[in-house]
Legacy VTK file of the C-alpha trace (Angstrom):
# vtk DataFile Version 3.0
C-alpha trace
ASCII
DATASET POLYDATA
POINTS 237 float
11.019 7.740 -23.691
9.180 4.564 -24.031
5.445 4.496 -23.215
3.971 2.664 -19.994
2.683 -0.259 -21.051
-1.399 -0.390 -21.105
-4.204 -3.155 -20.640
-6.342 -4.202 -23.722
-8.914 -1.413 -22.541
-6.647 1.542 -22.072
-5.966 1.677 -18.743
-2.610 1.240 -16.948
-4.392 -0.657 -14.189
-6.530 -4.031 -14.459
-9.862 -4.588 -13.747
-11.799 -1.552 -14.050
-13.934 -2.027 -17.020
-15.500 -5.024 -16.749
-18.822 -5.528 -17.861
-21.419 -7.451 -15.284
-23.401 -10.749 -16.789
-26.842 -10.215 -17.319
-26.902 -13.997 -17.203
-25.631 -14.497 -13.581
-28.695 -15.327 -10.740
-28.699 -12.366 -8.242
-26.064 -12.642 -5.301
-27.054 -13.294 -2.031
-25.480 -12.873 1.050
-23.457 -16.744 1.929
-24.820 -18.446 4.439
-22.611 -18.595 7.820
-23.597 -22.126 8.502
-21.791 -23.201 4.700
-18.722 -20.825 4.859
-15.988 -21.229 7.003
-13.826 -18.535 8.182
-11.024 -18.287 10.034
-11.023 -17.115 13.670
-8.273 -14.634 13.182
-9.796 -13.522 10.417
-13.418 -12.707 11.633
-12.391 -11.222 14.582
-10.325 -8.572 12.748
-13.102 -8.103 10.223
-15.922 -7.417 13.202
-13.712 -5.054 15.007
-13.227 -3.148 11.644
-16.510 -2.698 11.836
-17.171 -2.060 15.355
-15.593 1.093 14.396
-18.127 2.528 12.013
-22.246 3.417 12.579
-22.556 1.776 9.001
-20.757 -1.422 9.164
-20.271 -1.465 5.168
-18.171 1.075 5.706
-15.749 -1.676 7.128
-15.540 -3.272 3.308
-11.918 -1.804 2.708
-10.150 -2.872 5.968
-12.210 -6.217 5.971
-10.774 -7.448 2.300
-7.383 -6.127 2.782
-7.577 -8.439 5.787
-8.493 -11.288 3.751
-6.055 -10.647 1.132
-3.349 -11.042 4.050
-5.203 -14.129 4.731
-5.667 -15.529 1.322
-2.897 -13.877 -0.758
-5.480 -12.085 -2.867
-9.127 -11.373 -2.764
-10.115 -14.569 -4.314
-13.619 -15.747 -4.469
-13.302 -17.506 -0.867
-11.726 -14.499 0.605
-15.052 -12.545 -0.757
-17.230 -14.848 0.608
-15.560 -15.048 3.984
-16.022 -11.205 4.265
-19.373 -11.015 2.863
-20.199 -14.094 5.009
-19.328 -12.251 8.477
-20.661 -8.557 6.869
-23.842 -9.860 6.328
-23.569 -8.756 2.603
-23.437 -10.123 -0.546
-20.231 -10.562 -2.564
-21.015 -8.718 -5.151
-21.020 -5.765 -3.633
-17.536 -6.706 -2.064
-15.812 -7.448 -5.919
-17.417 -3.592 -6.414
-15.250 -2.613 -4.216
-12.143 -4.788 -4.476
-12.346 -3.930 -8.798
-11.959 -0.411 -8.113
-9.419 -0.110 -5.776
-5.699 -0.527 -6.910
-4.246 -2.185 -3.850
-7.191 -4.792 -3.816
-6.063 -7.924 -5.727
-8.169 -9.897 -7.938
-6.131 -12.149 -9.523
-3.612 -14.234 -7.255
-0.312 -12.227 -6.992
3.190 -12.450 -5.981
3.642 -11.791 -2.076
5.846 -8.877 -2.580
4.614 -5.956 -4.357
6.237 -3.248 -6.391
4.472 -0.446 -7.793
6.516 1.941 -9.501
4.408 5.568 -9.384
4.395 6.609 -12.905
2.438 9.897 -12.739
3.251 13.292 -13.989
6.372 13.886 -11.095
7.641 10.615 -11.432
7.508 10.552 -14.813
8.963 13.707 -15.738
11.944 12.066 -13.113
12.296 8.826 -15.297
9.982 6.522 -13.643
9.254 4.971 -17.155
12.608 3.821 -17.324
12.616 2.872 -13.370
9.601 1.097 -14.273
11.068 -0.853 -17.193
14.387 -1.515 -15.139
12.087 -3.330 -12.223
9.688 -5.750 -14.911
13.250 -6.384 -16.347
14.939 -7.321 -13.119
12.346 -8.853 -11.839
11.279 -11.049 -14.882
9.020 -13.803 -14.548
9.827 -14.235 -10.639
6.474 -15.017 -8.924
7.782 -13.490 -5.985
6.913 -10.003 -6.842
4.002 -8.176 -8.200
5.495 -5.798 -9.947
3.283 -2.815 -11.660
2.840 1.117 -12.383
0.655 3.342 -10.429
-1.205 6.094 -11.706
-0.104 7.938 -8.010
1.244 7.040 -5.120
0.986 11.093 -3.480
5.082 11.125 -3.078
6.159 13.789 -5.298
8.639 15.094 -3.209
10.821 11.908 -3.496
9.991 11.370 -7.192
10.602 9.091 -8.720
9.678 6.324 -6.437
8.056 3.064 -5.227
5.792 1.439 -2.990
7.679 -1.904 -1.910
5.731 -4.323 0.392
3.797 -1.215 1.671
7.050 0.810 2.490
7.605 4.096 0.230
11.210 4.154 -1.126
12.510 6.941 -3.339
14.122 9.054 -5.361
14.934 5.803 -7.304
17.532 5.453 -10.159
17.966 1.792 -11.870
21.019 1.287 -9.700
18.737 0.727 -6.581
16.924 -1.879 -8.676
19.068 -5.143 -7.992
19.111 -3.959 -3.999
15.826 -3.252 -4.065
14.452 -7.004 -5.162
17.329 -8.579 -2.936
16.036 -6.873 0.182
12.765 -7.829 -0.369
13.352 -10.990 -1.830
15.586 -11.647 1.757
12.858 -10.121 4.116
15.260 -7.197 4.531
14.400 -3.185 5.289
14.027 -2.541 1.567
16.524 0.477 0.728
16.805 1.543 4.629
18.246 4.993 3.506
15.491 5.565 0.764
12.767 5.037 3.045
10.214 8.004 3.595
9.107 7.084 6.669
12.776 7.597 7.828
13.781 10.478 6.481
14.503 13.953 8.738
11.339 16.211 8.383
11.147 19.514 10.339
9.590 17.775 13.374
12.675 16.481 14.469
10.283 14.063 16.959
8.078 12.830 13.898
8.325 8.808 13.680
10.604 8.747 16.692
9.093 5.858 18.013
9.114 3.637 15.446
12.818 4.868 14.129
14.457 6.357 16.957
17.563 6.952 14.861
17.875 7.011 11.476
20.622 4.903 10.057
22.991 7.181 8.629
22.308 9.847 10.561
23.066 10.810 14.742
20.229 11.200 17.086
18.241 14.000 17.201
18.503 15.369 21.000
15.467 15.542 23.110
14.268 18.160 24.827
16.263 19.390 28.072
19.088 17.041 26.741
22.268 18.534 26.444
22.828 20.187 23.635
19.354 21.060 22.805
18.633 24.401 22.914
15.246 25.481 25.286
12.406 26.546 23.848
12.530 30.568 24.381
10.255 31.998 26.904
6.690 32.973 25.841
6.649 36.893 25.454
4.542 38.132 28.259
1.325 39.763 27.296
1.464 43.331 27.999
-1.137 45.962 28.126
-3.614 46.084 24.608
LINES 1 238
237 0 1 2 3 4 5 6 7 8 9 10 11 12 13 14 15 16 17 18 19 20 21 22 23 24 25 26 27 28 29 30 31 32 33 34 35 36 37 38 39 40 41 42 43 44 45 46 47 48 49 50 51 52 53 54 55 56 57 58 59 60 61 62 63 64 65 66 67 68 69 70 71 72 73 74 75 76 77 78 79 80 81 82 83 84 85 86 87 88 89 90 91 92 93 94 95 96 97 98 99 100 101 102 103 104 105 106 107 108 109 110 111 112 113 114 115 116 117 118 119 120 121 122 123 124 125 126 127 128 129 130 131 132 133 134 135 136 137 138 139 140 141 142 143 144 145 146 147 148 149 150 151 152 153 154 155 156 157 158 159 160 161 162 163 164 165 166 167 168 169 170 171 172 173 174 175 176 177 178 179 180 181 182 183 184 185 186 187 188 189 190 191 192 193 194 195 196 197 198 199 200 201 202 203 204 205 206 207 208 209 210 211 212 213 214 215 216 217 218 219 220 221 222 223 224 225 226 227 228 229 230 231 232 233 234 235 236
């Protein structure tokens, strides 16, 4: 089994040891009246934090915002955030260096990560891993990357693809996988987590009423759907 391949500094993910200039003046907090942000954009970013007592605690949900804005979480896109915060930048790229799904480098729009933990791993996601950097190649179109964990064991080994969870994966679904993406397509519609049966046979109902390959689940009352038994009634103690 080939190894996963690592940045100069050990890790399998970028960004997480880098050391801060001494040199560099202290960063202060932009100043609304020189950076411009767009209205979509701050509106979003003050309701996110609208929803917490301390509004730093908005700093995720704002700069994933802005990377849907801006493609990544470029220096503008920190700004803008800081700008309508009321905080300074620096302690935005904190927080966008340590989190995987925070880009700081610009980026394809679609993004692959390939879980490559333990489960996965011990499932051939080293190979599935290979098979996607190969298929994709140099395509800009996709980010393509390992993942320490992605918390889907039970589908192992899998993907994150634009967001959606597909798995298990073999190098067969490769090819489908960048095509569906690639054509704005429900990427592996079968594969999907968020569609499969689970024991609630109402979970995700309303945003997948019926999954593709499989018949409705009846509601309750319905024909064919078997009442609930009668609660036991409570007798003497």
């Amino acid at each position: 089994m080939s190894g996963v391949k690592r940045f100069a500094h050990g890790s399998r993910v970028p960004g997480w040891y880098e050391p801060v200039d001494p040199a560099k003046p202290p960063a202060l907090v932009p100043d609304p009246a020189q950076v411009e942000v767009p209205a979509e954009l701050r509106a979003e970013i003050e309701a996110h934090m609208a929803l917490y007592p301390d509004s730093r605690s908005a700093a995720l949900p704002a700069l994933e915002a802005a990377q849907r804005v801006h493609g990544w979480c470029s220096p503008e896109a920190i700004d803008q955030v800081a700008c309508v915060m009321g905080i300074t930048p620096a302690y935005l790229a904190a927080v966008a260096t340590f989190y995987d799904m925070l880009d700081t480098e610009p980026v394809g729009p679609h993004s692959v990560y390939v879980c490559t933990n333990i489960s996965c791993s011990l499932r051939g996601a080293d190979a599935l891993y290979e098979a996607v950097c190969d298929a994709a190649g140099d395509d800009r179109e996709f980010n393509v990357r390992s993942f320490e964990c992605l918390g889907a064991c039970d589908i192992a080994p899998m993907a994150s693809v634009d967001g959606v969870y597909v798995g298990p994966l073999t190098a067969a679904d490769v090819p489908q996988l960048l095509e569906d993406a690639r054509a704005g397509r429900p990427v592996l519609p079968d594969k999907q987590l968020a569609r499969m049966r689970v024991a609630d046979p109402h979970a995700n109902s309303r945003q997948f009423p019926t999954h593709p390959t499989q018949p409705a689940m009846p509601t309750p009352g319905s024909v064919g759907h078997a009442p609930a038994p009668d609660a036991p009634e409570e007798g003497p103690r």
